[in-house]
C-alpha positions in Angstrom: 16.6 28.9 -1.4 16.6 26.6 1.3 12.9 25.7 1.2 14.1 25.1 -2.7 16.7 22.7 -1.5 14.1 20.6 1.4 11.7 20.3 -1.2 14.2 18.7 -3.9 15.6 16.4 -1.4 12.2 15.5 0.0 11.3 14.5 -3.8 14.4 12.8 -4.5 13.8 10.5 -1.2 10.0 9.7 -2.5 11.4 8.9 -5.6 14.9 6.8 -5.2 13.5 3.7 -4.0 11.4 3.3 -7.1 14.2 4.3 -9.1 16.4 1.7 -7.7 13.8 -1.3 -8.0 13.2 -0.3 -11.5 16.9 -0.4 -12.5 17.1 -3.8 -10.2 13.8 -5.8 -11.8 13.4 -3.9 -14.6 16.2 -2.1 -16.6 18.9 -4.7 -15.8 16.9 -8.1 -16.9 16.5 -5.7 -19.6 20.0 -5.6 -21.1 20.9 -9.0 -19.7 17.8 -10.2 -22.1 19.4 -8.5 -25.3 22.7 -9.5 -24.2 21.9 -13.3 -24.0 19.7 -12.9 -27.3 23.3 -12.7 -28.6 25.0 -16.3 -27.5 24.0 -19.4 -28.2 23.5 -21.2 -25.0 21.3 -24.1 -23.6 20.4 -22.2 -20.1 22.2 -25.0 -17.6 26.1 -25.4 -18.8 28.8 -23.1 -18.5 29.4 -23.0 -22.1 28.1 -19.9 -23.9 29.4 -19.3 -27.6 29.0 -15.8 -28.6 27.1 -16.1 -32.5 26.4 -12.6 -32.8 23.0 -12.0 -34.6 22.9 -15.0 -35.8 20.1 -16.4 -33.7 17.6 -13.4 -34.9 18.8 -14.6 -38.6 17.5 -18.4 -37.6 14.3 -16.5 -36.1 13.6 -14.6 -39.5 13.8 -17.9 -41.3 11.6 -20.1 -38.7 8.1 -21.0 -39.8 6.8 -21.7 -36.7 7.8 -18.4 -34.9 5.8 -16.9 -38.0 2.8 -19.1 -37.2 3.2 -18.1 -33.6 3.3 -14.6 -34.0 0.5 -14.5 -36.8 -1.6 -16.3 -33.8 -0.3 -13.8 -31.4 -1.5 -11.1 -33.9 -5.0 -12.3 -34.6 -5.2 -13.2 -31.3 -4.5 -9.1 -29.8 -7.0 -8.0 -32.8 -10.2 -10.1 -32.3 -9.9 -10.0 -28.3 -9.4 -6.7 -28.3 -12.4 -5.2 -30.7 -14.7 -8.2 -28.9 -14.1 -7.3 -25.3 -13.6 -3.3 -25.6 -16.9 -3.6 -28.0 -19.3 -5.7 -26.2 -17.8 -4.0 -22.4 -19.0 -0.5 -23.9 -22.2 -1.9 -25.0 -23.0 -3.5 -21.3 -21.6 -0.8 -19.2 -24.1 1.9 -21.6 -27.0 -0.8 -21.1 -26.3 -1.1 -17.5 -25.7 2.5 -16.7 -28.1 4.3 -18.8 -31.3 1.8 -19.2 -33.7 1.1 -16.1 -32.6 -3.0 -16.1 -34.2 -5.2 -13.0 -31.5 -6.8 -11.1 -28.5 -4.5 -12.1 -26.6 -4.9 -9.2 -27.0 -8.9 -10.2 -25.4 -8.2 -13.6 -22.5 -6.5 -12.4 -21.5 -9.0 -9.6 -21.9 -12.4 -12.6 -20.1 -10.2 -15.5 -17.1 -9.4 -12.8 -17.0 -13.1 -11.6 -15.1 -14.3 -13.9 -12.0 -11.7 -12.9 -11.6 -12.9 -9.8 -10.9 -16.8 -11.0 -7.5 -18.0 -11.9 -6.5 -18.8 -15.3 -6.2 -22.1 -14.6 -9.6 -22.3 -13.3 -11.1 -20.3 -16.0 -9.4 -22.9 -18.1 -10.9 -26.1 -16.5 -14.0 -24.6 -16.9 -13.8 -23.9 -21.0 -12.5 -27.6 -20.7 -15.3 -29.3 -19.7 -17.7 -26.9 -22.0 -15.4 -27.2 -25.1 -15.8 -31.4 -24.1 -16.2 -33.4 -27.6 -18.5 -35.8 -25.9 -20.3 -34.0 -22.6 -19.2 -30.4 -23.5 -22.0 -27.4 -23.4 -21.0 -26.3 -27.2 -21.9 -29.6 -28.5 -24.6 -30.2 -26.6 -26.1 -27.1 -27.9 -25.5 -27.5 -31.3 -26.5 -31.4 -31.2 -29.7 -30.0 -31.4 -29.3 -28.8 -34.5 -27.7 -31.4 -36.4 -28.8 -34.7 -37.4 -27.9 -38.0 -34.9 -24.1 -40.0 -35.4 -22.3 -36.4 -36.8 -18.8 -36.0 -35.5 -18.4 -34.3 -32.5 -16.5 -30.5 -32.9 -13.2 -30.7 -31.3 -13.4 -27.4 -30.5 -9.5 -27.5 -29.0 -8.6 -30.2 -31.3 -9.1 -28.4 -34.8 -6.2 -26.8 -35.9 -8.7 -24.2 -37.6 -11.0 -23.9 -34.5 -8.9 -23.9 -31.7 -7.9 -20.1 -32.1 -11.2 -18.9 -32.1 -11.6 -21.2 -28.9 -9.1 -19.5 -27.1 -11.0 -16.6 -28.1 -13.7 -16.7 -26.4 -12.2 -17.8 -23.4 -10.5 -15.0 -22.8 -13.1 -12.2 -23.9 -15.5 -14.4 -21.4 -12.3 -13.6 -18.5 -12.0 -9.7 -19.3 -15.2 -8.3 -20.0 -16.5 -7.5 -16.9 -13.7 -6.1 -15.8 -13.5 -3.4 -18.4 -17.2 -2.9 -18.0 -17.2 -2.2 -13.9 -14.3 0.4 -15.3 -16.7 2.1 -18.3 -19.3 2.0 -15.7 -18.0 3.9 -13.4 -16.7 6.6 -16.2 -20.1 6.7 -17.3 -21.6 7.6 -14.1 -19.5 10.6 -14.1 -21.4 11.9 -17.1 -24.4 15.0 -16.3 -27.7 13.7 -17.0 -28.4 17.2 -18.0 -26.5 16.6 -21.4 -28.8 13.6 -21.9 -32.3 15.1 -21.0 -31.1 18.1 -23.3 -30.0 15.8 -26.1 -33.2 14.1 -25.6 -35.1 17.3 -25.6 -33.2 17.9 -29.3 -34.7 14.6 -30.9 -31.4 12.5 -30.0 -31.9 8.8 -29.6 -29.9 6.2 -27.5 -27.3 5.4 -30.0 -27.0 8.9 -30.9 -26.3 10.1 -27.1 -24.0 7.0 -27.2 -21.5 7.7 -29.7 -22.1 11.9 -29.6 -22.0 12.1 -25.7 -20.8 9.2 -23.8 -17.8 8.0 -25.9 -16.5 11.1 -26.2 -16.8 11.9 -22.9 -14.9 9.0 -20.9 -12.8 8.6 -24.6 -9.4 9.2 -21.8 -10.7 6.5 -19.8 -11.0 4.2 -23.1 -7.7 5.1 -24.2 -6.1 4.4 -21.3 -8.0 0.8 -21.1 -7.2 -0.1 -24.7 -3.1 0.7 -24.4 -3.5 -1.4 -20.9 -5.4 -4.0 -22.3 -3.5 -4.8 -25.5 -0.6 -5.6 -23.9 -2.0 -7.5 -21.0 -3.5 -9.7 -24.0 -0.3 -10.6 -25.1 0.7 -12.1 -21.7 -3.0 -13.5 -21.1 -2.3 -15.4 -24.3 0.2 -17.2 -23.1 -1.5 -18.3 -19.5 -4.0 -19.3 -21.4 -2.3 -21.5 -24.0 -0.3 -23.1 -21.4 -3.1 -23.8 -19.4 -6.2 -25.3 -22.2 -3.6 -26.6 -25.7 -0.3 -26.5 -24.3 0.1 -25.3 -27.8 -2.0 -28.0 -29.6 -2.9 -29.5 -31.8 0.3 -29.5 -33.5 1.0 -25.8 -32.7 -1.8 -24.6 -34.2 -3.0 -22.7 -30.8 1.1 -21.3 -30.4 1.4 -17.7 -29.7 5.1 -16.2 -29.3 5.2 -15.8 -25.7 4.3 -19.8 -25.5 7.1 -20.3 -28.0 9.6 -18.3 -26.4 8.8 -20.1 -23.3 9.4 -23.7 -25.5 12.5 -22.9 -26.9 14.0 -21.6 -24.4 13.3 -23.9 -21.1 12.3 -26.7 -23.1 14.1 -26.7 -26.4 17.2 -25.3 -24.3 17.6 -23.0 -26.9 17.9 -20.2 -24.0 19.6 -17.8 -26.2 17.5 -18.3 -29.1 14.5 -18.1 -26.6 16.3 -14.7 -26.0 16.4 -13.7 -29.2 12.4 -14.3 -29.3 12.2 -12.1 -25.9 14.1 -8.9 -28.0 11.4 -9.4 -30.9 8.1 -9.5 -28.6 9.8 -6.6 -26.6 10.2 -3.9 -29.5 6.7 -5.4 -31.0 4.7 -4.2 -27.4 7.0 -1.1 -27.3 5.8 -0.4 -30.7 2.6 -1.4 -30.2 2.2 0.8 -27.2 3.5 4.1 -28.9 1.3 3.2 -32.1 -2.0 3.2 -29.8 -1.4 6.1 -28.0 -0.7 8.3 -31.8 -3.7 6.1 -33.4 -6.1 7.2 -30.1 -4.7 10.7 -29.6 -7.7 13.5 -29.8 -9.1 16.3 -28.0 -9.9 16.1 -24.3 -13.6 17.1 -23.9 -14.4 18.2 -20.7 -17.8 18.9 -19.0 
């Protein structure tokens, strides 16, 4: 009984502290979000007028939260299936195929994680460059002399895409060192007898390996969606600012503008309450869509 007691206390003493911060930076800024989501109030005066829900009923009716979150949307999609795809594929090249220079490979494809977004985005700056940028360069050699440069951040129906690739080019070898080193875990044995059986590489691939680390994937994509959402927003800030007329705005960027720009903090608020039950859904919607079987070997 009293070894019952020491060992609840010990427990309770690991886990207060966390507890405590939690409810400090987490849980309180929480409420105090949904509370101020229900005043209207420009952030700096003393002045805060209750309005109820009225600011989510200016919200539902606002055309360029719609854009923003469509952007937001499109954005989480194509990121996602790009980056998870193309890490799988290099981590299965890289830890199943006898490549020269692999250790090479695995130090340029991480390089990019350890640069700031700000960096990242200087760099997709001077290639996305109208004039001197690598894309146009490239593609000048395809099309005929005194064409138009391709504002590649400049066109409403481009810039998206730009932003794109940016951040695929930041995440993927992240996500790959992490498949990698799920991979490795896997017995060669199952290979050499699924080999044996008449199974080819792609077969192994999608019958053995995926599978096999599918926890690992799980786990990644759940992480990874909703680090895209805030990755969107470092990102806009950083290359468009939300340019060219918008066009490039995601919510969080829009939240950010209404509320210490606009001072429309309340209304920013009101934003904050939206994007927080869209990644809460989000998240719980992953986990059922990716829930299966744990293999084991």
């Amino acid at each position: 009984m009293k070894n019952r007691k020491g060992k609840t206390g010990f427990i309770a003493a690991c886990v207060l502290p966390a507890v405590i911060l939690f409810i400090i930076f987490m849980l309180i800024p929480t409420i105090n979000v949904f509370k101020m989501s229900l005043y209207k109030w420009g952030g700096f005066s003393n002045t805060k007028t209750f309005v109820g829900l009225n600011n989510f009923k200016i919200l539902f009716q606002d055309a360029k939260f719609y854009r923003s979150f469509q952007n937001s949307i499109l954005l989480i999609v194509l990121v996602t299936i790009v980056t998870m795809g193309l890490s799988l594929l290099f981590a299965a090249i890289l830890s199943r195929e006898k490549i020269k220079g692999q250790n090479f490979f695995r130090i340029v494809f991480y390089i990019p994680n350890i640069l700031s977004v700000v960096v990242i985005s200087a760099i997709f700056s001077a290639i996305y460059d109208p004039n001197q940028g690598l894309m146009n360069s490239i593609i000048s050699i395809f099309r005929e002399e005194g064409k138009t440069p391709i504002l590649w951040l400049g066109d409403q129906k481009l810039v998206i895409y730009s932003l794109m690739i940016a951040m695929v080019w930041q995440a993927i070898g992240y996500y790959m060192v992490m498949y990698m080193a799920s991979m490795s875990s896997v017995p060669e044995s199952l290979y050499e007898s699924a080999g044996l059986e008449g199974a080819g590489r792609v077969y192994q691939f999608f019958h053995i390996t995926l599978p096999l680390i599918w926890n690992n994937i799980r786990t990644t994509l759940t992480f990874f969606i909703i680090s895209t959402i805030n990755l969107s927003f470092l990102f806009v800030k950083a290359l468009t600012g939300g340019k060219p007329d918008g066009a490039s705005e995601v919510f969080l960027s829009y939240m950010y503008g209404q509320a210490y720009t606009n001072s429309s903090y309340g209304y920013g608020m009101a934003i904050g309450v939206i994007v927080f039950l869209f990644s809460f859904g989000l998240a719980g919607l992953i986990n059922l869509a990716t829930k299966r079987e744990v293999l084991e070997f």
